[in-house]
Backbone as numpy.savetxt, mean C-alpha at the origin, in Angstrom:
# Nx Ny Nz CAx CAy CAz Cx Cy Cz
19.83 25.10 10.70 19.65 23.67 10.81 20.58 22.90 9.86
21.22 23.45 9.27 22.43 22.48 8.62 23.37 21.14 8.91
23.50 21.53 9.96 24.35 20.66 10.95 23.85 19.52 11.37
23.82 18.46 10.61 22.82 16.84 10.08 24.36 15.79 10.38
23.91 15.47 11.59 24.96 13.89 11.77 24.11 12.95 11.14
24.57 11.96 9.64 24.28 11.30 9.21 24.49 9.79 9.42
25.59 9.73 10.55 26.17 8.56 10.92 26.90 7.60 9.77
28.01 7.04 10.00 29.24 6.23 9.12 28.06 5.59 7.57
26.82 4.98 7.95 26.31 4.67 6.47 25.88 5.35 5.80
24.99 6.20 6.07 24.37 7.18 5.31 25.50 8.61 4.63
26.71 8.64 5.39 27.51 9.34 4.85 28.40 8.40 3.68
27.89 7.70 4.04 29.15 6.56 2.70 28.24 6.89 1.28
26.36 6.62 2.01 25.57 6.37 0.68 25.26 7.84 0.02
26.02 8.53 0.99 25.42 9.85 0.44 26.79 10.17 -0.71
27.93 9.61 -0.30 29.14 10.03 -0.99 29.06 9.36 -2.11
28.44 8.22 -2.11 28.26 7.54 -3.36 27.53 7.72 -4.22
26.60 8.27 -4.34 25.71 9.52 -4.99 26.53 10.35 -5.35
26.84 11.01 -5.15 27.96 11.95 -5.85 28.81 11.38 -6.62
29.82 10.74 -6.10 30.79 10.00 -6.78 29.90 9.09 -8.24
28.91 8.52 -7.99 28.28 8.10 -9.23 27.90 9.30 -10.19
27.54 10.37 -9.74 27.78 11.26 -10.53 26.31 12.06 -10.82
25.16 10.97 -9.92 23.96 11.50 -9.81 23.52 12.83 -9.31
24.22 13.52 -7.87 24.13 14.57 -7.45 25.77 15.07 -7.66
25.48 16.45 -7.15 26.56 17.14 -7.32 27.02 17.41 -5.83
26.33 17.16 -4.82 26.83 17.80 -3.38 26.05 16.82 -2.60
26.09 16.73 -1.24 25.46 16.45 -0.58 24.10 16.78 -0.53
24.18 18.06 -0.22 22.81 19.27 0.05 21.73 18.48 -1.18
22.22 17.92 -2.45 21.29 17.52 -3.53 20.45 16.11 -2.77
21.50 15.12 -2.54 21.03 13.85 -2.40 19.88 13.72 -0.46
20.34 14.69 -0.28 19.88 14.94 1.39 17.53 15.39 0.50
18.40 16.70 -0.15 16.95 17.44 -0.31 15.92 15.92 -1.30
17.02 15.36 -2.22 15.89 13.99 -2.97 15.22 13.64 -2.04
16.19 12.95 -0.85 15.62 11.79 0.00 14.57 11.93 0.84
14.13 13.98 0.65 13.67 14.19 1.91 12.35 14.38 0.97
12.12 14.81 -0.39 11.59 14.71 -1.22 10.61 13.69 -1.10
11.22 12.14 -1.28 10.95 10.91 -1.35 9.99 10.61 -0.36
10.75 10.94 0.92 9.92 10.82 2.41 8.03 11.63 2.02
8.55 13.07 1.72 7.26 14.10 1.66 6.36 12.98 0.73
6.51 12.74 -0.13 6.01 11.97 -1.22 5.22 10.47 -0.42
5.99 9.93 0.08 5.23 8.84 0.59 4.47 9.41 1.72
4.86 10.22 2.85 3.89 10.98 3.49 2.34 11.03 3.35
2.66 11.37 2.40 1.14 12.53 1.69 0.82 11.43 0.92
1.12 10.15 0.22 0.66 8.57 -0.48 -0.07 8.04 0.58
0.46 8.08 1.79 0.13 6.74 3.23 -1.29 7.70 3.14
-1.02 9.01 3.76 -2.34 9.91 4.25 -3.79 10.42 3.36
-3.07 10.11 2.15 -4.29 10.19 1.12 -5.27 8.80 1.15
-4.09 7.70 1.06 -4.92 6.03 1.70 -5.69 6.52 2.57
-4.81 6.41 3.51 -5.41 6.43 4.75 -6.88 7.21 5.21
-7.16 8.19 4.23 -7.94 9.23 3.89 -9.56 8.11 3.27
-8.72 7.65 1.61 -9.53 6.90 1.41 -10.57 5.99 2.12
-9.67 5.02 2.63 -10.04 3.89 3.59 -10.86 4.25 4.26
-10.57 5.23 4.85 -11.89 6.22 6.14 -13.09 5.93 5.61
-13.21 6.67 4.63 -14.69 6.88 3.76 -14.91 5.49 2.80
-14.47 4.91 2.50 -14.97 3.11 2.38 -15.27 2.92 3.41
-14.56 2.91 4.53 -15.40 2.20 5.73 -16.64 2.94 6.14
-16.23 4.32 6.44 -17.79 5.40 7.20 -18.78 4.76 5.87
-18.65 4.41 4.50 -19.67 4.50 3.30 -20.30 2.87 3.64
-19.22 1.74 4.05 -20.17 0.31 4.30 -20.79 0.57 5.36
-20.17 1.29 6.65 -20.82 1.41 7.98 -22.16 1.89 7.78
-22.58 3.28 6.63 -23.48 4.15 6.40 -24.44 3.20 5.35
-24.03 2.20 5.05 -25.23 1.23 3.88 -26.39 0.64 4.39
-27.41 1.35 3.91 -28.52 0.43 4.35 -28.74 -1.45 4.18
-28.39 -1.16 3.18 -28.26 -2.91 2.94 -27.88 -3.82 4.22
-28.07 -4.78 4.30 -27.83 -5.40 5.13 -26.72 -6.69 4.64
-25.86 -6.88 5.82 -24.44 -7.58 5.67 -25.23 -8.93 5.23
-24.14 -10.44 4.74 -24.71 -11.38 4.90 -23.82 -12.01 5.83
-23.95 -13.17 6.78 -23.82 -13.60 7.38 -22.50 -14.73 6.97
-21.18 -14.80 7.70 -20.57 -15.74 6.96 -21.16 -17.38 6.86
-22.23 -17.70 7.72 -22.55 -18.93 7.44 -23.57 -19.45 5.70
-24.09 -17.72 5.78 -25.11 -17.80 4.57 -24.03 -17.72 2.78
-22.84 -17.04 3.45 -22.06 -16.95 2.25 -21.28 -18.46 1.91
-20.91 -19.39 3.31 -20.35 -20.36 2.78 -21.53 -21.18 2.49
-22.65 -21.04 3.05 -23.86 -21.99 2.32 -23.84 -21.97 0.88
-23.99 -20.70 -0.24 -23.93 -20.55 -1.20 -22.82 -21.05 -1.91
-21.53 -20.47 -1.35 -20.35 -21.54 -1.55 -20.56 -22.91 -1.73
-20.60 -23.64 -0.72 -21.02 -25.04 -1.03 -21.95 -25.25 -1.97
-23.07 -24.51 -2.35 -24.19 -25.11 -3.59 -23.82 -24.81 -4.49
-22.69 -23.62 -5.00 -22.46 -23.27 -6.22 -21.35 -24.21 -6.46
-20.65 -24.41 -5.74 -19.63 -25.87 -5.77 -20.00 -27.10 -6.13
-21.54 -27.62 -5.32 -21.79 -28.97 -5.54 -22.69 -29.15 -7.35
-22.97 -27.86 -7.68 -23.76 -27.41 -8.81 -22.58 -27.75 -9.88
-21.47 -26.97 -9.49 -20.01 -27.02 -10.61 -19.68 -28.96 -10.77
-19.48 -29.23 -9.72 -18.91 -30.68 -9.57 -20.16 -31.36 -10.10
-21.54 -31.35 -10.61 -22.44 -32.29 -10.84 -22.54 -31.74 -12.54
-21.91 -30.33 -12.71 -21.72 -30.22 -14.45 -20.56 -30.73 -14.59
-19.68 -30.99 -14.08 -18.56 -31.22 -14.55 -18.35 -32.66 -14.72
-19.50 -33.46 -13.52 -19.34 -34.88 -13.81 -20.17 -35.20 -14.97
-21.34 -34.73 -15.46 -21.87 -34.52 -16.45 -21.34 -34.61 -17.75
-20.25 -33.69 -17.77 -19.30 -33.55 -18.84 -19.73 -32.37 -19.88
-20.98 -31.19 -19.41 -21.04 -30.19 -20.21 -20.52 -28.99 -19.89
């Protein structure tokens, strides 16, 4: 499997890596990048992992949701509560 058409940019950015003096060959800057890829791979799928089980764990809560009308109700009273200390001045 050696035989990797990189196409006109990626052969420029790969030469430039070298030439900066970071890798020594191609074969170096090819194996980083592929490195990089594995790495975020296995980052997305571990999330992605997470997230699962936050959601299956709210889905699985006995508790019960509140309602968005009951949350902006509270909103508004803890608001009109702030604005009547504040006109207050304490």
């Amino acid at each position: 499997m050696p035989d990797v058409n990189l196409g006109p940019h990626f052969e420029g950015f790969v030469q430039e890596q070298i030439e900066r003096g970071r890798f020594r060959n191609a074969s170096e800057v090819v194996r980083a990048g592929l490195r990089l890829l594995e790495d975020r791979e296995s980052s997305v799928a571990e999330r992605r992992s997470v997230l699962r089980q936050e959601i299956n764990a709210a889905f699985d809560d006995p508790r019960p949701g509140s309602l968005a009308s009951e949350v902006f109700a509270r909103l508004r009273a803890h608001h009109a509560e702030r604005v009547k200390v504040d006109e207050r001045g304490d």
